[in-house]
N, C-alpha and C positions, 0 to 999 in steps of 0.2 A: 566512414559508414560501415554498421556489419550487416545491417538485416533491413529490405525495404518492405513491410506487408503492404503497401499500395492504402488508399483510402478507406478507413475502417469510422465504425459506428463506435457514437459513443457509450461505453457501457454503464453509465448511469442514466441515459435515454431510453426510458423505455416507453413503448410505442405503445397508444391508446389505438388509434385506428390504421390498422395493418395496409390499406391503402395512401397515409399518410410519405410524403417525401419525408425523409433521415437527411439530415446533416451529417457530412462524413470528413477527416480527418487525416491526414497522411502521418502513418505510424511509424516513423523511418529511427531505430536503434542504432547508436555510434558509438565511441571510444574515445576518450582523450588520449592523443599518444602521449602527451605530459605525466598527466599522474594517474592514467588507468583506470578512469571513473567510467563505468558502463552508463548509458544516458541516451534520454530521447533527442533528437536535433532540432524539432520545432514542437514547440507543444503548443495546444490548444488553444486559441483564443480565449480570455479570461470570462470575456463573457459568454460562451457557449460553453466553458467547464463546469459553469456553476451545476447544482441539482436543480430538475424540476419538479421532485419532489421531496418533502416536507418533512417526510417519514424516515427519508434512508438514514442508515447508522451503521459506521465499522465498529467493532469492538476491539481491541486490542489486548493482548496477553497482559496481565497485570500481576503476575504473580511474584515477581521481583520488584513489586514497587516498594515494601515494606524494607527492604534493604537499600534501596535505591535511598528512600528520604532518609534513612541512615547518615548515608555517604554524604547527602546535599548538608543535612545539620553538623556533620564535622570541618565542612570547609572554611579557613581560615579567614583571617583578612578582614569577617564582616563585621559591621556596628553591631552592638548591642540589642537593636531592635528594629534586624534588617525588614526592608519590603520586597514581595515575593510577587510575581504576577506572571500569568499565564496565557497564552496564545489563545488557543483555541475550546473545546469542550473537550476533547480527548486528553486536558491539561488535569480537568475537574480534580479524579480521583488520585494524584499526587499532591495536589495542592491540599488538598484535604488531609491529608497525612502528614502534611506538613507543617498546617496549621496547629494539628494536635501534639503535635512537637516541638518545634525551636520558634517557628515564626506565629507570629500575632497580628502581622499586615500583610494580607495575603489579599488577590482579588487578579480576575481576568477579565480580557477585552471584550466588552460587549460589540458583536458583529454592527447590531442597527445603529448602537446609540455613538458608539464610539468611531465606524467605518463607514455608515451608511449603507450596512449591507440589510437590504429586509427578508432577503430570503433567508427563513429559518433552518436549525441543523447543519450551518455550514462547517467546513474546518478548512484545513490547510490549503488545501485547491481555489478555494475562493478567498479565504482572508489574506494571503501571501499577495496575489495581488492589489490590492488596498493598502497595503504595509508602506507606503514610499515616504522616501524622507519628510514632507513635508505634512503627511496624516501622522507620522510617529514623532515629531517636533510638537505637535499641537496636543499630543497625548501625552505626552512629557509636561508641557505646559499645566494642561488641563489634572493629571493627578501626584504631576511627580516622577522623578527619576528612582527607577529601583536599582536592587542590591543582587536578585538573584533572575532572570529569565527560565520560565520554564517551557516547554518547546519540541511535546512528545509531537514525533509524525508529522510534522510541518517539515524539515527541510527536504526530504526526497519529493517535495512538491513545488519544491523553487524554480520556476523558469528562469529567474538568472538570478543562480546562486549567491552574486556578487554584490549584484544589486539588492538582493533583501538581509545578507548580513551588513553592508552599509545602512539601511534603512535601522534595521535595530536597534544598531549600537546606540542611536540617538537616546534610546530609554535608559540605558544602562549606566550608574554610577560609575564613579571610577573606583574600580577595585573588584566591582561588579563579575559576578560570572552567569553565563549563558548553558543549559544543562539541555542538548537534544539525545532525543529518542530516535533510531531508524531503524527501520529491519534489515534484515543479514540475507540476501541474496546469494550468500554463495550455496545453499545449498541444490539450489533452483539452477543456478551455473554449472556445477558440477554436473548437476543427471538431466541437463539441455531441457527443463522443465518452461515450456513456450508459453505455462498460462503465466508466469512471471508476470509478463508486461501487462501496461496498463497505461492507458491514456493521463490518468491524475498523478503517476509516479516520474517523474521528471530523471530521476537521479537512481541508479542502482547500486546501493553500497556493499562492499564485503570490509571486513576488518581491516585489512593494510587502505583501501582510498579512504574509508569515513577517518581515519589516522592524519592520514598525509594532506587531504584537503583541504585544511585550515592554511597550512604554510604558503597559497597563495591567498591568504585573505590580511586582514588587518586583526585576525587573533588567531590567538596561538593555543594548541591543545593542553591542559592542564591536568586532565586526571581523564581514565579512560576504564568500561566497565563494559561487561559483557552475561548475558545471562541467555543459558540454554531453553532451548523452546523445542517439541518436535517436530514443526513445519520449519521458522526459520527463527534464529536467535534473534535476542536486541540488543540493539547494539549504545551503548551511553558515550556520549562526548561532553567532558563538562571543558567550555572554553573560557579563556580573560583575554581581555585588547593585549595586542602583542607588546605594548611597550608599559604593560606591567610589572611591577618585579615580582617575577614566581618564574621556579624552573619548569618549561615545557617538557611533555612527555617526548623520549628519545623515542626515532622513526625511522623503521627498518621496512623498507619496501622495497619489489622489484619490479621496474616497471616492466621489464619483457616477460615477466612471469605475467601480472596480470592481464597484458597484453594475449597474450599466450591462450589465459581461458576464454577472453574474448571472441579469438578467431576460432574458438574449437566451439565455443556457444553457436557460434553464426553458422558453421559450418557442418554441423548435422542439421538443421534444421530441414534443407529438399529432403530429405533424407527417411527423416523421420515423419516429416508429413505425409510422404506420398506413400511409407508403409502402414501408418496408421488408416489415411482414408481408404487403403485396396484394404483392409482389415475390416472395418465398419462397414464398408459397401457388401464385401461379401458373406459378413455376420446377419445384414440385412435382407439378403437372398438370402440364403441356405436357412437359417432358422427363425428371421422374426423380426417384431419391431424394437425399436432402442427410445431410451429417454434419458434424459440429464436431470440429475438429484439435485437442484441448488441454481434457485435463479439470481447469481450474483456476476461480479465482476472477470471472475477465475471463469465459469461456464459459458459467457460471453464472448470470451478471449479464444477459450479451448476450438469450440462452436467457429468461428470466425477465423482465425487466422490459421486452421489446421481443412478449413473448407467442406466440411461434414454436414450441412444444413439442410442440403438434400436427403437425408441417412437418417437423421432423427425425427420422430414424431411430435416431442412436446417436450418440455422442460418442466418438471419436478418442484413443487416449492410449497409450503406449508403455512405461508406467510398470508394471509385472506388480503392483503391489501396489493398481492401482486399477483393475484389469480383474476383480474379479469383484464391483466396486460400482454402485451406482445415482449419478447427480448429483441434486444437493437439488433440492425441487420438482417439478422436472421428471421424475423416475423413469428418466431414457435410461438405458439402458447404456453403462458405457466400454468399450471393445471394443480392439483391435489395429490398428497401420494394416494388416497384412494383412485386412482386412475391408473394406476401403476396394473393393479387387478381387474379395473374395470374394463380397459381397452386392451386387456391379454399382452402385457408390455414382457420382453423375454429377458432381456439387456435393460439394466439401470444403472447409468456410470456417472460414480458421484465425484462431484465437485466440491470436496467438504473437508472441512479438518480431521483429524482423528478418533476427536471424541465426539466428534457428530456424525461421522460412519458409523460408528456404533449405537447411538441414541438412534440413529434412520432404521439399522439394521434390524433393531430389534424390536421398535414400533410398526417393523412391515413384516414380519415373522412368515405371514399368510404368503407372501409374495414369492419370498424362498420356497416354502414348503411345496408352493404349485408349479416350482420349475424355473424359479428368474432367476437370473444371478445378479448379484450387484459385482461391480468394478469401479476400480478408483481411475481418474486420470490423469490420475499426479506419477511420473516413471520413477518415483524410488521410494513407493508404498509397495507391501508385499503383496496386495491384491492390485496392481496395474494391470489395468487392459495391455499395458503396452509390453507387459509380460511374455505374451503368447505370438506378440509381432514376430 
């Protein structure tokens, strides 16, 4: 175990009536002393992970996907006129590129018809559980074994890793390869970045574990890719069953290194908490009220496990279908940026990527101009609040 934050809300709950009881969750972060996967120790009940609503959607960085399907149409080994199939809807816009390329049998799993799942928008957090050998036997049955699996952002939401690449393989021909997506946490490990975690992320990869974690599975890494991002890269693993013939990528790992960033994650953490909240508490005396730019997963997190809910007024968000909600835990309101002016807000700390600091920044112009400042809450942007700690 490195980090216990005690029973926390889940952050795709969000709260219609602010007197309603939350479902809460024990967020407890550990370490494999094996192969140094950073990783939650009990995650969620599958049926409380799911969404309650309908709407939510991640996007994910897609600007390397046009190389990526590159790489997939070069790979060896396949028939003539392989079939291609995809996990979730974050698979869509690969498959589609892929189609328009080498494969011609291309198609993904429909959550209702295929899992029985009715609730719409789902991805990895809810279909990974439904995956078990004997619903991906029947799906095998029912369309066919394929040649290539695609499988962006699905595994860092595996509760037992083990268990859902057994359950797959069942689809997969032989000769077949398996191509996942994860993102790249080390940059979030490095600058002790707490809004990291997340209830739906099971697994936290950096480049040496997503490498080395195959070799206790029943496949073995085959080709490996990496493409830079300014939050956090993505990470490609294409794998084949280990008793394929093709040579596995060589694996250079140390495990008391990763070890290593582990216990230095875990161990700022008091640290950093209790100077950020004596900072907001006293930004909140001395000059004014604060809000959070982004009612998402990352603001939820920040808000919550850093204990600041007292401190903030209202939570930021642009979205009309989450302005007349509460955020988990904390009860804030999501409000307008027009309220940023309206309720003389002084402090706006946003919880947003890079290029939507800047689309916020410059759509609230008025905001700056009459005296607020925006700040980031990310500690290795060059406008972090945690700057001036």
């Amino acid at each position: 175990m490195l980090l216990d934050f005690g029973a926390q809300p889940l952050c795709n709950r969000y709260v219609v009536d602010p007197d309603e009881k939350e479902f809460r969750h024990p967020l407890v972060l550990g370490q494999c002393q094996m192969c140094g996967l950073i990783q939650l120790t009990n995650s969620v009940p599958s049926e409380e992970i799911a969404p309650r609503f309908e709407w939510l959607k991640y996007n994910e960085p897609e600007r390397h996907l046009d190389d990526l399907a590159d790489v997939l149409c070069s790979l060896g080994g396949l028939p003539e006129d392989p079939v291609v199939c995809g996990i979730t809807y974050k698979d869509d816009s690969l498959l589609g590129r892929l189609s328009k390329k080498r494969f011609n049998n291309v198609w993904r799993i429909d959550p209702e018809i295929d899992l029985g799942i009715t609730i719409r928008g789902v991805a990895g957090e809810t279909v990974i559980p439904k995956l078990t050998p004997q619903s991906v036997k029947d799906l095998a049955d029912k369309k066919g074994r394929v040649n290539l699996i695609v499988a962006r952002h699905v595994l860092e939401h595996a509760p037992d890793t083990q268990k859902f690449l057994e359950s797959i393989k069942y689809l997969l021909e032989p000769g077949g390869y398996i191509v996942f997506e994860v993102p790249d946490c080390s940059i979030q490990l490095e600058a002790c970045d707490y809004c990291m975690l997340w209830e739906e992320h099971i697994l936290y990869f950096v480049p040496p574990t997503l490498k080395s974690i195959f070799k206790y599975t029943t496949f073995s890494l085959f080709n490996y890719q990496e493409y830079s991002y300014p939050v956090e890269n993505a990470l490609i693993a294409i794998v084949r069953r280990a008793d394929e013939d093709s040579d596995p990528v060589d694996i250079d790992i140390s495990i008391p290194q990763q070890l290593a960033v582990g216990k230095a994650y875990a161990e700022e953490f008091v640290v950093n908490r209790s100077d950020l909240k004596k900072y907001i508490k006293s930004y909140k005396e001395r000059v004014g009220k604060i809000a959070v730019f982004g009612a998402g997963h990352l603001s939820s997190m920040f808000v919550s496990i850093m204990g600041i809910k007292d401190y903030i007024d209202f939570i930021v968000d642009d979205d009309p279908q989450k302005q007349t909600l509460y955020m988990p835990g904390s009860n804030l309101p999501i409000k307008g940026s027009n309220s940023l002016i309206e309720e003389n807000i002084n402090l706006c700390l946003l919880s947003l990527s890079p290029e939507s600091e800047l689309k916020v920044i410059g759509r609230n112009k008025n905001f700056v101009e009459s005296g607020g400042v925006f700040a980031s809450i990310f500690p290795n942007r060059r406008n972090s609040i945690q700057v001036d700690l």
